[in-house]
C-alpha positions in Angstrom: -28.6 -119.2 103.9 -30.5 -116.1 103.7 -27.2 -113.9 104.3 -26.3 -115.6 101.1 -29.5 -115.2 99.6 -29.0 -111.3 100.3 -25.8 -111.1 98.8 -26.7 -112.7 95.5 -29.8 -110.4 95.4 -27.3 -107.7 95.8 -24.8 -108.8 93.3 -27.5 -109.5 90.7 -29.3 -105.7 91.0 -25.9 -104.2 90.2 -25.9 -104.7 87.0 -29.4 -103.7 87.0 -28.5 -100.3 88.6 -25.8 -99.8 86.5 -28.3 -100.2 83.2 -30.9 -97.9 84.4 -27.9 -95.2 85.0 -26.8 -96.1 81.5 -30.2 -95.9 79.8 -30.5 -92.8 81.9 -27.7 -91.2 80.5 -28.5 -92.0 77.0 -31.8 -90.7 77.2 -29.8 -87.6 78.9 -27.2 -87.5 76.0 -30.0 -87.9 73.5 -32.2 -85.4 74.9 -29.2 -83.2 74.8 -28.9 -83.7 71.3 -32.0 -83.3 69.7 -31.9 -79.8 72.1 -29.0 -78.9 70.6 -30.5 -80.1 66.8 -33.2 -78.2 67.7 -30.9 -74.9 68.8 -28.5 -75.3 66.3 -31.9 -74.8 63.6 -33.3 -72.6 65.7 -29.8 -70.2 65.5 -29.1 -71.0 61.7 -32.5 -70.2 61.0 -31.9 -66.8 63.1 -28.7 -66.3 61.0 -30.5 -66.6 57.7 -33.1 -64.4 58.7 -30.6 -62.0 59.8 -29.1 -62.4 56.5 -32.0 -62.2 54.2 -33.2 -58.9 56.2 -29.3 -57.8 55.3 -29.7 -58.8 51.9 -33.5 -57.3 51.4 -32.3 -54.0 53.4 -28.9 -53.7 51.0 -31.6 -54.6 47.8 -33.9 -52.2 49.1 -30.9 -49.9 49.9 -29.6 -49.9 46.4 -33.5 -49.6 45.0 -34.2 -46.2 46.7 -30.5 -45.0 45.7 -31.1 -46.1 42.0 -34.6 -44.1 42.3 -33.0 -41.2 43.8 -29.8 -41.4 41.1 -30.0 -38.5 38.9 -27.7 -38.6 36.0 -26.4 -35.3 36.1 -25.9 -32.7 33.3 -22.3 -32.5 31.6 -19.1 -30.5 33.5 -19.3 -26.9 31.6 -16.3 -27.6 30.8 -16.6 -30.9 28.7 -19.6 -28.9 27.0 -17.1 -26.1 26.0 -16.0 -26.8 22.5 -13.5 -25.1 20.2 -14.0 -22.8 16.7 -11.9 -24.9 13.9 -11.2 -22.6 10.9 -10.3 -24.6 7.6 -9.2 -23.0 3.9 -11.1 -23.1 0.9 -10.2 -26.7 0.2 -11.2 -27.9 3.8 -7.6 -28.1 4.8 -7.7 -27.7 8.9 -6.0 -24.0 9.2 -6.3 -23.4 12.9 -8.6 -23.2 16.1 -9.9 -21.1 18.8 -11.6 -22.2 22.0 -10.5 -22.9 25.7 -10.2 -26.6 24.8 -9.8 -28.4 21.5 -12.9 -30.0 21.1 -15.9 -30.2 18.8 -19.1 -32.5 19.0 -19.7 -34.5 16.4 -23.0 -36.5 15.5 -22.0 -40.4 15.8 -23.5 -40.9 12.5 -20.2 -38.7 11.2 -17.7 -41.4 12.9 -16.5 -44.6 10.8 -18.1 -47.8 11.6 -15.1 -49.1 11.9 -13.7 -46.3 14.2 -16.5 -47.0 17.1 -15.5 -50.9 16.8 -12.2 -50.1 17.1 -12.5 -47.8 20.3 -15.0 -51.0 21.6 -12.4 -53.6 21.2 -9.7 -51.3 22.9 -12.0 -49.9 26.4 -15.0 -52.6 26.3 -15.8 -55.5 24.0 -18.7 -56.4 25.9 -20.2 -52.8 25.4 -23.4 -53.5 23.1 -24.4 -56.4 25.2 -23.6 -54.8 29.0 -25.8 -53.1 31.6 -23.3 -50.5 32.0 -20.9 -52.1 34.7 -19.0 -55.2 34.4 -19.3 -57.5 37.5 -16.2 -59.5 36.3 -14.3 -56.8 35.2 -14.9 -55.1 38.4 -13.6 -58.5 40.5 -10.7 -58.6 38.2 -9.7 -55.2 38.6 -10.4 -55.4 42.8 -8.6 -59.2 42.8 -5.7 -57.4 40.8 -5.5 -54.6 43.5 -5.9 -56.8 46.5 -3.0 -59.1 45.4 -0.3 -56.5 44.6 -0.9 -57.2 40.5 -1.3 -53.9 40.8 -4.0 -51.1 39.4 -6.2 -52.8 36.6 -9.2 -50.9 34.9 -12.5 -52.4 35.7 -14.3 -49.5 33.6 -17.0 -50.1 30.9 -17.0 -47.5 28.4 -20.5 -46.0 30.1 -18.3 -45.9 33.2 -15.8 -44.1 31.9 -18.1 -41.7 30.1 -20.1 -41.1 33.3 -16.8 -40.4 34.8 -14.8 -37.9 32.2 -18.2 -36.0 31.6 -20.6 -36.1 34.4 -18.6 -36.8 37.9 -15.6 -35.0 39.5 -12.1 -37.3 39.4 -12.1 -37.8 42.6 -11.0 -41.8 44.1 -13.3 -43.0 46.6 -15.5 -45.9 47.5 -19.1 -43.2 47.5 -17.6 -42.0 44.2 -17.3 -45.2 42.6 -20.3 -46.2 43.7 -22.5 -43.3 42.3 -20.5 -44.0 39.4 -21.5 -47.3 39.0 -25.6 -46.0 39.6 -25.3 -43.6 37.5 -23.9 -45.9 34.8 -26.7 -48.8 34.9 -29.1 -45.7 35.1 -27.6 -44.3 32.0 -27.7 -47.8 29.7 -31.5 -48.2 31.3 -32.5 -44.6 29.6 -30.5 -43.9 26.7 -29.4 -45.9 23.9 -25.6 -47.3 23.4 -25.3 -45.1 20.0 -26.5 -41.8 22.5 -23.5 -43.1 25.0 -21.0 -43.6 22.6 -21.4 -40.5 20.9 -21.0 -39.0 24.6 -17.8 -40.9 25.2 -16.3 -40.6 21.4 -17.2 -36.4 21.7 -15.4 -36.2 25.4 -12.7 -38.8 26.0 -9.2 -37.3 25.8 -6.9 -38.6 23.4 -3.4 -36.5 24.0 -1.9 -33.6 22.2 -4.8 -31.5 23.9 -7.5 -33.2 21.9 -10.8 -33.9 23.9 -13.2 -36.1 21.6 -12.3 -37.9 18.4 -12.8 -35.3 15.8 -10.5 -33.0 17.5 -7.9 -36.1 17.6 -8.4 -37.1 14.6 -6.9 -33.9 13.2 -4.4 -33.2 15.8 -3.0 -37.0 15.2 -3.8 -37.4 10.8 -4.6 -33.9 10.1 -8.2 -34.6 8.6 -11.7 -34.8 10.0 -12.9 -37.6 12.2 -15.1 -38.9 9.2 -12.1 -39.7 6.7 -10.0 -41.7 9.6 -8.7 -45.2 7.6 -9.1 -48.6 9.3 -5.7 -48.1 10.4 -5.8 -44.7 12.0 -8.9 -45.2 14.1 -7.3 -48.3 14.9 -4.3 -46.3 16.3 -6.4 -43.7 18.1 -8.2 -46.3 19.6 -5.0 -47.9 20.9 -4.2 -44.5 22.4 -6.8 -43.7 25.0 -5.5 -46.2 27.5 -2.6 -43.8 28.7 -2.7 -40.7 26.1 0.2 -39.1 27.6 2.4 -41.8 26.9 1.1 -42.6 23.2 0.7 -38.9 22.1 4.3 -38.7 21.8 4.0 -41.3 18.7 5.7 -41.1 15.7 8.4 -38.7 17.0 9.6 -41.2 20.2 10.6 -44.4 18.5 10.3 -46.1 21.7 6.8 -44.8 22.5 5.8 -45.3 18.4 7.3 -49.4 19.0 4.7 -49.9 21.9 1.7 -48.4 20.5 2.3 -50.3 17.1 1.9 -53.3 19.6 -0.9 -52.5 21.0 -2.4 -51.3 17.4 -1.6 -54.4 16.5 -4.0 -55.8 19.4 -6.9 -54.0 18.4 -6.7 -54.8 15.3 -6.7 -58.6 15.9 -10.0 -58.0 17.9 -11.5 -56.6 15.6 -11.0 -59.2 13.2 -11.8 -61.8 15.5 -15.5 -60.0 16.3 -15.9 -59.8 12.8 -15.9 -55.6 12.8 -13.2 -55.7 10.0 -12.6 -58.6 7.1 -9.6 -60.1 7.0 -8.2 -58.3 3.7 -8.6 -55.5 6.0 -6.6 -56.7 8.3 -4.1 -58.1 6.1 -3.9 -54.5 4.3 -3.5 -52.6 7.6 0.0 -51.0 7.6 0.7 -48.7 11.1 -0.4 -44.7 10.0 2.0 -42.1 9.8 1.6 -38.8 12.7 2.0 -36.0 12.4 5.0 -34.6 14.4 4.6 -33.6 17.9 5.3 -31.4 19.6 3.9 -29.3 16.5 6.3 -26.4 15.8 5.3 -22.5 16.4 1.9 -21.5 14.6 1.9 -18.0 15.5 3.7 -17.1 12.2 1.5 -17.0 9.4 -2.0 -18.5 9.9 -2.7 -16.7 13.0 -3.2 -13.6 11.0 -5.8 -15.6 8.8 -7.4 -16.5 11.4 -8.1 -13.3 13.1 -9.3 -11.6 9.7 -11.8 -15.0 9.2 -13.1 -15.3 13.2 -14.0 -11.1 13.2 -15.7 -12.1 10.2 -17.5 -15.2 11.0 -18.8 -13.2 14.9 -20.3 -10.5 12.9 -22.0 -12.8 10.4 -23.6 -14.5 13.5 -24.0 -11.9 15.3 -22.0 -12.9 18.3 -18.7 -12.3 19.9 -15.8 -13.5 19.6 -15.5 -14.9 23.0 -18.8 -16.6 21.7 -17.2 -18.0 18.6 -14.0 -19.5 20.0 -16.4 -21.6 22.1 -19.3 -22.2 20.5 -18.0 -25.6 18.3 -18.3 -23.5 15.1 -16.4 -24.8 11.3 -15.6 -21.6 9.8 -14.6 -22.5 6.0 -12.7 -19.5 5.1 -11.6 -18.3 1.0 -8.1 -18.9 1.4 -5.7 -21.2 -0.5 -3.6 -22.5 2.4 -1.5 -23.6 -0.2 -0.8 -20.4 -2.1 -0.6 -18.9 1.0 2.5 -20.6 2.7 4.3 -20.3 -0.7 3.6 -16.6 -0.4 5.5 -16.6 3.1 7.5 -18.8 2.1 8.7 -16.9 -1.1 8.6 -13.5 0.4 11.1 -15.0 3.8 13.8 -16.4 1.0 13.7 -13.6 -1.9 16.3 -11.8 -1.0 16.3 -7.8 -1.5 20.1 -7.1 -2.2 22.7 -4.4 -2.8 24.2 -2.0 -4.8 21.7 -0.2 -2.5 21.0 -2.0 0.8 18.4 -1.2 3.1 19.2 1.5 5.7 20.7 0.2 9.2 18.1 -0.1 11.3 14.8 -0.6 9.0 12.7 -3.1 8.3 10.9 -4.3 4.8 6.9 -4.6 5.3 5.5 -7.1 2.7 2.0 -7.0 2.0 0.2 -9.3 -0.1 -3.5 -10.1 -1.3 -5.3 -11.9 -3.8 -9.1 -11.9 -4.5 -11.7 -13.3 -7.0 -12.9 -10.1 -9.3 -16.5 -10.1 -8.9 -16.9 -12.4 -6.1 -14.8 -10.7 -3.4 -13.4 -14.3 -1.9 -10.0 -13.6 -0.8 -7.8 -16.4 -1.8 -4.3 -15.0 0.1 -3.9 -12.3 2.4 -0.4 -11.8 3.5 -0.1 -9.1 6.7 3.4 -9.6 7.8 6.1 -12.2 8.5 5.5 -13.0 12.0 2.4 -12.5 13.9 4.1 -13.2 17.0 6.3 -10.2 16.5 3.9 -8.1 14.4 0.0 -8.8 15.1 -1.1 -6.1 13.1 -1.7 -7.3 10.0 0.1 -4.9 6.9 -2.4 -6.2 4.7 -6.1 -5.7 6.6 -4.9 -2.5 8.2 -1.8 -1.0 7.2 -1.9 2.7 5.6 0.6 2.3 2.7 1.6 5.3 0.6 -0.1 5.4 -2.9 1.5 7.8 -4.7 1.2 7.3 -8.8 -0.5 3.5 -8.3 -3.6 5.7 -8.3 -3.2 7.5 -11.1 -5.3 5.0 -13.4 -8.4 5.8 -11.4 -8.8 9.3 -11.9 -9.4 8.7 -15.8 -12.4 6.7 -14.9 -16.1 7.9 -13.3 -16.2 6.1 -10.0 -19.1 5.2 -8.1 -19.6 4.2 -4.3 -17.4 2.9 -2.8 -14.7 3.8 -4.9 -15.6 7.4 -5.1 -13.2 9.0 -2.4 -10.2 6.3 -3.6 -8.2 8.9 -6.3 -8.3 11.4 -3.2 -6.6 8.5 -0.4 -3.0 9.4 0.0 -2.6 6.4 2.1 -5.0 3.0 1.2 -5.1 -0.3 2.6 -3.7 -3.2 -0.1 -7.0 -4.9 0.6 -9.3 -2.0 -0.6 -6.7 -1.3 -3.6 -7.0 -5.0 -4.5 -10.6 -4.7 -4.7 -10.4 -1.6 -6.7 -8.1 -3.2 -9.0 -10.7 -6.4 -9.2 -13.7 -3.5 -10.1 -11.5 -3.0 -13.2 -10.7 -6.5 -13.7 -14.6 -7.3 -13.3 -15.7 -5.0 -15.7 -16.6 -2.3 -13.3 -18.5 -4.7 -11.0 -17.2 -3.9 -7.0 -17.4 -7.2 -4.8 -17.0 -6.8 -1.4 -13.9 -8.5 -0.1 -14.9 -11.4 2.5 -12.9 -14.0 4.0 -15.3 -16.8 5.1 -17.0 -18.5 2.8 -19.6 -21.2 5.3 -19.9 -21.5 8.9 -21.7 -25.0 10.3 -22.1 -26.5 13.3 -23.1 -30.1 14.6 -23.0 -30.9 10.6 -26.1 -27.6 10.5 -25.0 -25.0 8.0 -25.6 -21.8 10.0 -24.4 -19.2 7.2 -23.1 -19.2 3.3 -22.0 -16.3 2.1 -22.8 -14.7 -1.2 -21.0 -12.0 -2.9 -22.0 -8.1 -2.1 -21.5 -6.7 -5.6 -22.7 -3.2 -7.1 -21.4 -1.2 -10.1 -18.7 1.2 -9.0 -18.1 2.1 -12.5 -18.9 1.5 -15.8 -17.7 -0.8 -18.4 -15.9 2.4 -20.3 -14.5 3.4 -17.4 -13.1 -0.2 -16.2 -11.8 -0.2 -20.3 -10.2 2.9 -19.8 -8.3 1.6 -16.5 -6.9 -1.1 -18.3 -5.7 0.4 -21.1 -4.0 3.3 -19.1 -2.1 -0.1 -17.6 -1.7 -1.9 -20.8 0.4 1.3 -22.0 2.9 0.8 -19.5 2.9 -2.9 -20.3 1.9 -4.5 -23.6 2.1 -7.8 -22.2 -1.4 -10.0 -22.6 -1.4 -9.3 -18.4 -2.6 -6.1 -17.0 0.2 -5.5 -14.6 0.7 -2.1 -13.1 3.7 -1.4 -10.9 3.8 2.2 -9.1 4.7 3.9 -5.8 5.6 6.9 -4.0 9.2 8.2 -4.6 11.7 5.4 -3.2 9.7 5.3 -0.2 6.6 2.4 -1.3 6.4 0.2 -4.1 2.9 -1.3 -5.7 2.4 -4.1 -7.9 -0.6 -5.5 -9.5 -1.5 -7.8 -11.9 -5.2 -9.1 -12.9 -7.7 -10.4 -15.2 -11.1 -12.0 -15.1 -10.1 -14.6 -12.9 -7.7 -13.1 -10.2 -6.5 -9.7 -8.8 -2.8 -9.9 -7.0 -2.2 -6.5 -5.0 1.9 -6.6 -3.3 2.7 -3.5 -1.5 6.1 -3.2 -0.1 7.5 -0.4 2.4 10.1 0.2 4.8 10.0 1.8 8.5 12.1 2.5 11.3 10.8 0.7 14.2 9.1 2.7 16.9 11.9 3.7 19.7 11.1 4.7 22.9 8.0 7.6 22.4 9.1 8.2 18.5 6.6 6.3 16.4 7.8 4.2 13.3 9.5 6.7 10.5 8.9 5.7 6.6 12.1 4.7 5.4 13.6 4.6 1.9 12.8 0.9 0.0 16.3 -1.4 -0.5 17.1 -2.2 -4.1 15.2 -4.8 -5.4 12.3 -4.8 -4.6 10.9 -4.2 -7.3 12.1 -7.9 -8.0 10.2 -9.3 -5.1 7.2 -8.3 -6.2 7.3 -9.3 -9.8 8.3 -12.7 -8.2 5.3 -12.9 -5.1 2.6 -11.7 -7.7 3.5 -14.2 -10.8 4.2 -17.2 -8.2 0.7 -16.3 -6.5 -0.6 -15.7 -10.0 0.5 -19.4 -11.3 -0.5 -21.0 -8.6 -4.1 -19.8 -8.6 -5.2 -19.6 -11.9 -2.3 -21.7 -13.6 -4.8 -22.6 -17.3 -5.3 -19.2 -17.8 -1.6 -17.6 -16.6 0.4 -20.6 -16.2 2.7 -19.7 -19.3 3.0 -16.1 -19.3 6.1 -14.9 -18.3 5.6 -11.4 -16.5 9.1 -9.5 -15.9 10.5 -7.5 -13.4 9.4 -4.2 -13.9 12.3 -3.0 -12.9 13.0 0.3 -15.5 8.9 1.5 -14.9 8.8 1.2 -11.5 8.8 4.2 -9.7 11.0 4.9 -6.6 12.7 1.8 -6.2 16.4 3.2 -7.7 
């Protein structure tokens, strides 16, 4: 009895003993959870710490780098702008700088051409910091997925890096970029960046800034650009060296009219043009490019105006070409490449031809009597081949086209003229304008206003004095009128066969055409006169009447002026 006693005692504290290990091991597992509740906190709470000390340090980081950012000062180089010389009628005539550029105030830029250039680079530019987060992820997604290179660029970006950072890619680059950026949108205002961007952002064809562009592209100034041309500038920033090409590539002229197209259509949708405007835009025409050789005529013009316009300043040259100067010179652009254009084609003909081996000089100028503006100044056919200029310069025999001035009293600075054997057609032009003026003597001058940053810096006024009197100038003009009748005073003279002179005037105008022949300089000879080909005396009835027409048509328009052919002297 009590061994079985014992053995049910036993058998009923198993199960006893086996819930006591039980409950011990759940209070075991339960403790070892809430330890590791408790360490899991305890590490996700480390990690967020960790993280928010990262975060604060980065923050703090970026704080004291933003603090320390300074927004540096413009590249010398984007600050060097070029001189632009224009005529009398503000057609563009030429330039000369290191880089074709000029600043222009934003307030002389189109509306419409700043809205286009936004819609093109940066629709969110008014509204931005300065960066674009999303345009930034886009651009880096683009990259990292083989979508390949995508701009993430605002137009402050871009700015910052054309005119203020070197073009270097890297990561420290991009980030000062991006500092200097936000800084830059914090302490200036989006009119003060765009004008920035709009004066330094190349556009092809050599042009830096939109003014510079908008004559290299349309041939006017940035403030007449249409709907349609800024438009089409706009369109070309994105890859200028592609789009320059436009309107002489047909390919390259089909894919910017696309993306013109584009920009257009944005700007409609923000509302920056109507939509008659956009209805009426039609695709501009270019001008060709690659332009064709300018060293022919103008380049003479513009040496005569830019030795003008320093000395008016006070300045060099050097100082001039890149100071961002508009030099508004007297001459007739016009007039002027119908002059070289009518002297290249006349042609000077036999029974006598020109000796072998000599070539024809053709000087031409044309001034206001009494003002001294020069309206053409012809100094030779190719500057190129001949940079002295024939008509500033060039000592051409007088000979009898003199002889009216020694029947009238001269004053300074005409006093020594009867005794020059050689003058300049400039100063004979402007002694011929004395008589034409009624003795008055206007110094000749070639530029008329110079301005910069829309500031005029200098106007010119005529230099006039008396040089001789009225009875005098009479007697000038009727020693001409007896050698022709006509209701013109036109003189033609020369010395022997050797130079020819021509000259026609009145109140209004004063042509001077001289016309001699040399043979070229050869080894240590120097250039020899040469005798004139038949002729031309022809030419220069024809350069003086066509100059004449052209610049004072109500007055001459209908008088027919003839060759002069039997009084001139020395041309056979």
């Amino acid at each position: 009895m009590r061994a079985l006693r014992s053995a049910g005692t036993q058998g009923a504290g198993r199960p006893t003993l086996r819930r006591r290990a039980r409950a011990r091991l759940g209070r075991y597992l339960r403790a070892r959870r809430v330890r590791a509740r408790r360490t899991r906190g305890r590490r996700l709470r480390r990690v967020l710490i960790a993280l928010l000390v990262l975060l604060l340090s980065l923050v703090g980081a970026a704080v004291v780098a933003y603090k320390l950012t300074v927004v540096p000062e413009p590249h010398p180089e984007t600050a060097m702008q070029s001189t632009v010389f224009v005529d009398t009628h503000g057609d563009y005539l030429g330039r000369r700088g290191p880089v074709d550029r000029q600043e222009i105030p934003l307030s002389q830029v189109p509306r419409h051409v700043q809205e286009a250039v936004i819609a093109a680079e940066n629709r969110s530019f008014r509204t931005d910091t300065g960066i674009s987060p999303s345009a930034i992820a886009r651009a880096a997604w683009s990259t990292v997925s083989g979508g390949g290179r995508q701009g993430g660029s605002t137009i402050t970006q871009q700015y910052v890096k054309n005119a203020l950072l070197s073009p270097e890619q890297s990561l420290s680059r991009k980030a000062r970029e991006a500092l200097i950026a936000i800084k830059l949108d914090r302490t200036r205002s989006k009119d003060e960046i765009l004008q920035g961007y709009l004066n330094t952002v190349y556009f092809g064809r050599g042009a830096a800034g939109i003014q510079a562009a908008a004559r290299n592209y349309f041939g006017v100034d940035a403030k007449d650009l249409t709907v349609s041309q800024g438009a089409a500038l706009a369109a070309i920033v994105n890859i200028p060296s592609y789009y320059e090409k436009a309107g002489s590539d047909a390919k390259v002229t089909t894919k910017l009219t696309d993306r013109w197209e584009w920009v257009l259509d944005a700007m409609a949708d923000s509302g920056a043009i109507t939509p008659a405007q956009r209805t009426a835009a039609r695709f501009p025409a270019f001008r060709f490019y690659p332009p064709g050789d300018t060293d022919g005529q103008r380049q003479y013009l513009i040496d005569a105006a830019a030795a003008e316009a320093a000395d008016r300043l006070g300045i060099t040259q050097d100082e001039l070409a890149r100071g961002g100067y508009t030099v508004r010179t007297t001459f007739d652009l016009t007039a002027q490449d119908a002059t070289a254009e009518l002297v290249s084609d006349e042609p000077v003909d036999p029974p006598r031809p020109a000796e072998k081996g000599t070539r024809l000089h053709t000087a031409v100028v044309a001034l206001v009597p009494g003002d001294g503006a020069v309206r053409v100044l012809y100094g030779g056919a190719d500057y190129a081949r001949q940079p002295f200029n024939d008509a500033l310069h060039g000592a051409v025999e007088a000979g009898t086209a003199l002889e009216p001035f020694t029947a009238a009293k001269l004053g300074a600075p005409l006093t020594a003229l009867p005794r020059r054997t050689a003058p300049t057609p400039l100063d004979m032009a402007a002694a011929y304008a004395t008589a034409a003026a009624g003795g008055t003597h206007a110094q000749p001058y070639t530029v008329q206003k110079i301005t910069r940053a829309g500031r005029t810096l200098f106007t010119a006024r005529p230099r006039t004095r008396t040089a001789m009197d009225r009875f005098g100038a009479g007697t000038i003009t009727k020693v001409l009128h007896a050698t022709d009748p006509s209701p013109l005073t036109t003189y033609t003279a020369g010395a022997g066969t050797r130079t020819l002179w021509q000259t026609t005037y009145d109140p209004r105008l004063a042509v001077t055409v001289a016309l001699f022949a040399q043979h070229p300089a050869h080894g240590k000879h120097p250039p020899r006169t040469a005798q004139l080909p038949a002729g031309s005396s022809h030419l220069a009835a024809r350069v003086t009447a066509d100059v004449r027409d052209r610049l004072a048509p109500p007055a001459w328009g209908t008088v027919p002026v003839p060759a002069q052919t039997s009084r001139a002297r020395g041309t056979g």
